[in-house]
N, C-alpha and C positions, 0 to 999 in steps of 0.2 A: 358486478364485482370490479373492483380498481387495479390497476396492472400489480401482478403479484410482485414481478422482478424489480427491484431496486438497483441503487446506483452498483452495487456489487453482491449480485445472486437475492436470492429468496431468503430472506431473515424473518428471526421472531423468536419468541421465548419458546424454549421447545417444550413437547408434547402438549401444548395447548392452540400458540398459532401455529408451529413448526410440528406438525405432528406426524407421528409414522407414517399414516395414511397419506399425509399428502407425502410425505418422503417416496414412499413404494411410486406414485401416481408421476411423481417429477421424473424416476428413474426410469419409467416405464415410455414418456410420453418423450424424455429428453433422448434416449436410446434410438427411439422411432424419426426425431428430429435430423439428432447428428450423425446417423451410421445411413441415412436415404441412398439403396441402392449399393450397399457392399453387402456382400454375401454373408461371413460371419464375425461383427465387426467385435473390436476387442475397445475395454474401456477402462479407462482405470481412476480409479480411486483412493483419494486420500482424507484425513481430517487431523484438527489439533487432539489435545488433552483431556477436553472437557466431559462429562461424565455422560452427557445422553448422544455422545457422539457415537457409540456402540449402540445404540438405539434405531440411530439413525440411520448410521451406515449397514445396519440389517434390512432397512424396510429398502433405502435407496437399492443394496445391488438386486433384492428380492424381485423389486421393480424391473431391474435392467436385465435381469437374467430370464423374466418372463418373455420377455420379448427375443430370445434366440441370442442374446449378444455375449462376450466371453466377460469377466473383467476381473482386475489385475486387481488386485488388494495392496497398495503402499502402507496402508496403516498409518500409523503418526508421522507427519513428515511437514513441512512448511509446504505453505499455497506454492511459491515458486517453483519448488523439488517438483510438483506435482507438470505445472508448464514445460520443465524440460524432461522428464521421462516421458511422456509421451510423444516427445519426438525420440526421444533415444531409444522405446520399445516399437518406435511405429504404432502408436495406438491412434483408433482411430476418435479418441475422443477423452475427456480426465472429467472428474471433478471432485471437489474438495468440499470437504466439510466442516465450514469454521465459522464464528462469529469475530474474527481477528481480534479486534482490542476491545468490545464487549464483552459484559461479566458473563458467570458462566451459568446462569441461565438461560442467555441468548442461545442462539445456534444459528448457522446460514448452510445452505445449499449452493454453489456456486459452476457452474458449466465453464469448460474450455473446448476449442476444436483443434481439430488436428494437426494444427501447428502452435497450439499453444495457447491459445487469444483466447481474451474474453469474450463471450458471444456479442455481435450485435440482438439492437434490440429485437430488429426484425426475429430473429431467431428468437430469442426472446417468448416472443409473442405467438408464435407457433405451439412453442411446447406448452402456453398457458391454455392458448383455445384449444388444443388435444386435452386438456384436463380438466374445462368447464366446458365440453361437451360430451362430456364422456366418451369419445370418439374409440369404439373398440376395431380391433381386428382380429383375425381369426390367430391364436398364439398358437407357437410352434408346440408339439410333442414330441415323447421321445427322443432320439436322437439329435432332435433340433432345438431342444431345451438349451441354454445356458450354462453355462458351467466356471467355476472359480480358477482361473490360471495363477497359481503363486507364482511370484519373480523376488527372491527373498534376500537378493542383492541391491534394494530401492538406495538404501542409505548409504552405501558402499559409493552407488553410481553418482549422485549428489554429490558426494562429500570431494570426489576424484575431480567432477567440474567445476564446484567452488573454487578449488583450490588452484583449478589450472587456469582460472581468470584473473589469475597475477604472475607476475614474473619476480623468479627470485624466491624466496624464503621472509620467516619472519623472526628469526631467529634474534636472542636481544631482547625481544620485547615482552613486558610485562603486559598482559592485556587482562583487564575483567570482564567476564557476560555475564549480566543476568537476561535471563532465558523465557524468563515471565511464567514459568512453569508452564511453558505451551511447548509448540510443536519442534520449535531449534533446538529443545535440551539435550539431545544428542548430538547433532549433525553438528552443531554449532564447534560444540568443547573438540570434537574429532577431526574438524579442519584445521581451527588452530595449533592445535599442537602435530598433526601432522607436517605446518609448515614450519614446527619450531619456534613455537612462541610458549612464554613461560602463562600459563593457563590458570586463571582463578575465577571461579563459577558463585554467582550464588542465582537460589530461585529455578535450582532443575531436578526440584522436587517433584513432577505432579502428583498430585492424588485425585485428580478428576473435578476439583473445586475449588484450586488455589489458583487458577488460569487467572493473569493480569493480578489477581490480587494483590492491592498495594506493591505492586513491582514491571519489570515491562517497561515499555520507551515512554509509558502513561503516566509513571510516579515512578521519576531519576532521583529522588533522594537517597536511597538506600544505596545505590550505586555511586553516587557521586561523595560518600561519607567512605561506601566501601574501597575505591581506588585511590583516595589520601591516603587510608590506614594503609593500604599493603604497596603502596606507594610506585602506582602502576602508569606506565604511558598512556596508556588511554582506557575507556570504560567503552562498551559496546551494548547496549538498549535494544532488543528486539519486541514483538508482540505477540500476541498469543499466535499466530499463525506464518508469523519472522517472514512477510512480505514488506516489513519496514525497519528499521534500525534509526537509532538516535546515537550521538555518542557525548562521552565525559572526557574532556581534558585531563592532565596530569594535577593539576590544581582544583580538580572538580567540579569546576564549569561546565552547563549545557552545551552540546555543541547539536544545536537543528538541523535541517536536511538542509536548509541555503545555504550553510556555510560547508557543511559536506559535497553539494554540489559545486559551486564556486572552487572548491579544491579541488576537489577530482576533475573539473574543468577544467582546470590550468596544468594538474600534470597532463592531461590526456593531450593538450594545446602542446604543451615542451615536445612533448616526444609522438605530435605529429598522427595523432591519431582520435582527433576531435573532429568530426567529418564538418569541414564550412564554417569551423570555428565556431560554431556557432550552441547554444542552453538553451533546452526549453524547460518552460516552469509553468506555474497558474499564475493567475492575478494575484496570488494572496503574497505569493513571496514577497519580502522585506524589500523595499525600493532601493534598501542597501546593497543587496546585491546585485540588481541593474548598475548600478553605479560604480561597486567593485568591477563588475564585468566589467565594462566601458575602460576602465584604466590598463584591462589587460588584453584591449583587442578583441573581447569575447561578446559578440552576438549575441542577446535575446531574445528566444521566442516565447510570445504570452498564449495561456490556454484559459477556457472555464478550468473551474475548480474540477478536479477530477485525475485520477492518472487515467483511466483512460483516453481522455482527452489531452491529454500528454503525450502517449504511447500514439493516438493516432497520426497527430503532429509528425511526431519521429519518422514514424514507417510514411509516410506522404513523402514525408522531404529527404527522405535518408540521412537522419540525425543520431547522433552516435548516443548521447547523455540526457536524460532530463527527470524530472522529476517535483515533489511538493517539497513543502517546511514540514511536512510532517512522517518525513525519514521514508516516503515512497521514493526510493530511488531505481531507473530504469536503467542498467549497461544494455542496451539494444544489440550490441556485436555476442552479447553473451545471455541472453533472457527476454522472454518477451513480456515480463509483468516486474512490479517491484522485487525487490530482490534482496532483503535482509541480510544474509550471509557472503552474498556477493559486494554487495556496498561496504560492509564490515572490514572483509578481509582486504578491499579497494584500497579505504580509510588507511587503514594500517599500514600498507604497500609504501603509499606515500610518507609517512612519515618514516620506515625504516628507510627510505630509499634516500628523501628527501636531508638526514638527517636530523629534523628540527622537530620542537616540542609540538604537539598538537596546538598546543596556546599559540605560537607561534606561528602557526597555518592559518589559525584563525584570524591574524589581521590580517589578512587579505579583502576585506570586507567590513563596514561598520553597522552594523546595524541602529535604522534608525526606531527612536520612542514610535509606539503605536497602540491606538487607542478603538475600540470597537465595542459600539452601543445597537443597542436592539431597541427596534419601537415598532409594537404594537397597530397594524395595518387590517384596513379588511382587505381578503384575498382580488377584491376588484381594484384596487389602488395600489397594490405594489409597484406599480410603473407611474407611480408619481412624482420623481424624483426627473421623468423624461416628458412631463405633462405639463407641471405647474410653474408658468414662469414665476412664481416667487421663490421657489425651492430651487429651479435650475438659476436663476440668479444669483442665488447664495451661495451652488457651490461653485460656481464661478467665479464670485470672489473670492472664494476660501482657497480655489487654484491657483488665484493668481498671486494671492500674499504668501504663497509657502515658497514661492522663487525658484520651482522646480527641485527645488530639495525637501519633499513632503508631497503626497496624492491624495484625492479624498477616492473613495468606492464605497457607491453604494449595491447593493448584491440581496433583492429579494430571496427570502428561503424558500426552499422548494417542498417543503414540509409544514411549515407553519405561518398562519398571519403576522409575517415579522418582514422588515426591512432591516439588514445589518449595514449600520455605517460605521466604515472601516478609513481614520486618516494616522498618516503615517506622515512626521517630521521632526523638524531635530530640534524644536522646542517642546515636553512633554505637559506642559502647563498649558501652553497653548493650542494645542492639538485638543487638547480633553475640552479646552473652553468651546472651543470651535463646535466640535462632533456635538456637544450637548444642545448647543444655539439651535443646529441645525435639524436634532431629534425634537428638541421644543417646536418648531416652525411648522414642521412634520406632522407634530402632535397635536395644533389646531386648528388642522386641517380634515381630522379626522373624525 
């Protein structure tokens, strides 16, 4: 069998890949995993909207409860809620149940330990050889069974630390969420308007099959038509699981995680609490934001693609901000995974604080054209690109005619026989000409 855990928890379509049984087997093996040597550990549990999530989260605590352990039922609540109540219940361990921004036949299983963190792999790889060896032990009776602890102020606790990772109110501002009919559709509407922000929702429907559908930081149309008409300072995009946010302009403009980052960079920079001055991001981010950075004093760190590999960055170096283009944004002084709601009401912060329009924050940064083609590799040649001198000669040239204002990347998939080449410059004609020469060249070779 192939490692079960992917780049975030055990996914699949449920009750076919994703099925109770292994759900019971993950909770029972993961329980044995991360409670090693506490007496009677306690664990808690959350998931999004989606309809076989009650399914799931049956077999998971059936699982964790066989094995002696207590655990806490959050119920509907974002991946992040789930990171900081288990420090704030003292639990010895969380996990959530969501396929975040896939549809809603997906479903995932995802592990945290007791500070919060996504598991290493090692751990990882424990709880799967506890499950493909059927590895039993003698299970507790009686009194040392398991049992359900309610803590039925989950949403209350979130909703109080969201909102005290800004300074100030939001009072004045028109804000839209859509909610993506997932896990924020509460929490989300309850922060804002706690901080006095004038509050307009759409998308916090669920009905257990509408998750993501056509709405979500995955498809900003509906949002960005909705905050012209009611004519709101900004739009806020979460996902099914609101570990990520995207935002809309007043004008109705996407605004991506780079230029959310790059902002909230620079206030955190003003007022002195950007630890080394310094972003971390992946390779994928727009080289426009290196480059905004650069004019503001602001520091670079590059990761693989991944927030984990972001977040590990952080906590290495004691790095306060970092994050993707794709709305994973990390406050590290306030969360230890991305953070939707936290990013959101950040977003906002600055611009009530800052006075200026969202549009207007966003020149801080240009983004440049960018172009990215897939070509068809076998799994033994993906590392052709660092093998073939005619291919690394090519892109050699290709670096040197962009004059430092444009990169090429090339980035094997880690799922499929593909090579992604990724260039990015401020000609978009000539960037596409390039990328194709260079997936021809590629291609006969193959």
């Amino acid at each position: 069998m192939g490692r079960m855990f992917g780049t975030d928890g055990v996914r699949g379509i449920a009750n076919t890949e994703l099925t109770p049984e292994l759900a019971f087997n993950l909770g029972k093996a993961g329980a044995r995993v991360l409670t090693e040597g506490t007496g009677r550990p306690r664990i808690l549990v959350g998931k999004d909207t989606r309809i076989s999530g009650d399914m799931l989260e049956a077999a998971l605590i059936s699982g964790i409860l066989s094995m002696g352990a207590e655990v806490i039922p959050a119920g509907v609540i974002p991946t992040p809620a789930v990171a900081h109540l288990i420090r704030h219940y003292k639990a010895d361990a969380g996990v959530v149940i969501s396929a975040s921004h896939n549809p809603v036949e997906f479903n995932g299983i995802k592990f945290f330990d007791r500070e919060g963190l996504k598991l290493k792999d090692s751990m990882e790889d424990k709880i799967q050889e506890l499950i493909e060896n059927k590895s039993e032990e003698e299970r507790p009776t009686g009194e040392h069974v398991g049992r359900i602890v309610a803590e039925p102020a989950s949403e209350e606790i979130y909703v109080d630390f969201a909102v005290s990772t800004i300074e100030g109110n939001l009072e004045g501002l028109k804000v839209a969420l859509d909610c993506a009919n997932g896990a924020a559709y509460k929490v989300a509407v309850s922060a804002l308007r706690k901080l006095g922000a004038d509050v307009y929702v759409i998308n916090d429907n669920p009905d257990g099959i509408n998750i993501n559908r056509n709405c979500g930081s995955t498809h900003m149309d509906e949002l960005s038509q909705y905050v012209t008409e009611k004519k709101c300072d900004l739009g806020l995009a979460f996902d099914g699981d609101a570990d990520r946010c995207l935002a809309v302009d007043e004008k109705g403009n996407i605004v991506n995680g780079d230029f959310i980052l790059l902002i909230c960079a620079q206030d955190l920079k003003e007022r002195g609490l950007l630890n080394n001055d310094t972003l971390v991001v992946t390779v994928m981010s727009n080289l426009g934001l290196s480059l905004g950075a650069e004019k503001l004093g602001i520091r670079i760190e590059s990761t693989k693609v991944g927030d984990r590999y972001v977040l590990e960055n952080m906590m290495a170096n004691d790095f306060t901000l970092g994050g993707e283009q794709s709305g994973h944004v990390i406050f590290l002084n306030h969360n230890t995974t991305g953070d939707g709601l936290v990013t959101g009401l950040n977003l906002a912060s600055v611009i009530k604080r800052s006075g200026k329009k969202l549009s207007q924050l966003t020149e801080i940064m240009k983004e440049l054209p960018q172009v990215l083609v897939n070509v068809k590799v076998p799994n033994g040649m993906k590392n052709i690109h660092e093998t073939d001198k005619e291919v690394m000669e090519e892109i050699k040239k290709m670096e040197e005619s962009l004059h430092g204002k444009g990169r090429v990347l090339i980035r094997p998939s880690g799922t499929e026989p593909l090579l992604r080449i990724m260039l990015e410059g401020e000609n978009q004609n000539e960037i596409d000409r390039m990328a194709h020469n260079l997936a021809d060249i590629i291609k006969s070779k193959v």
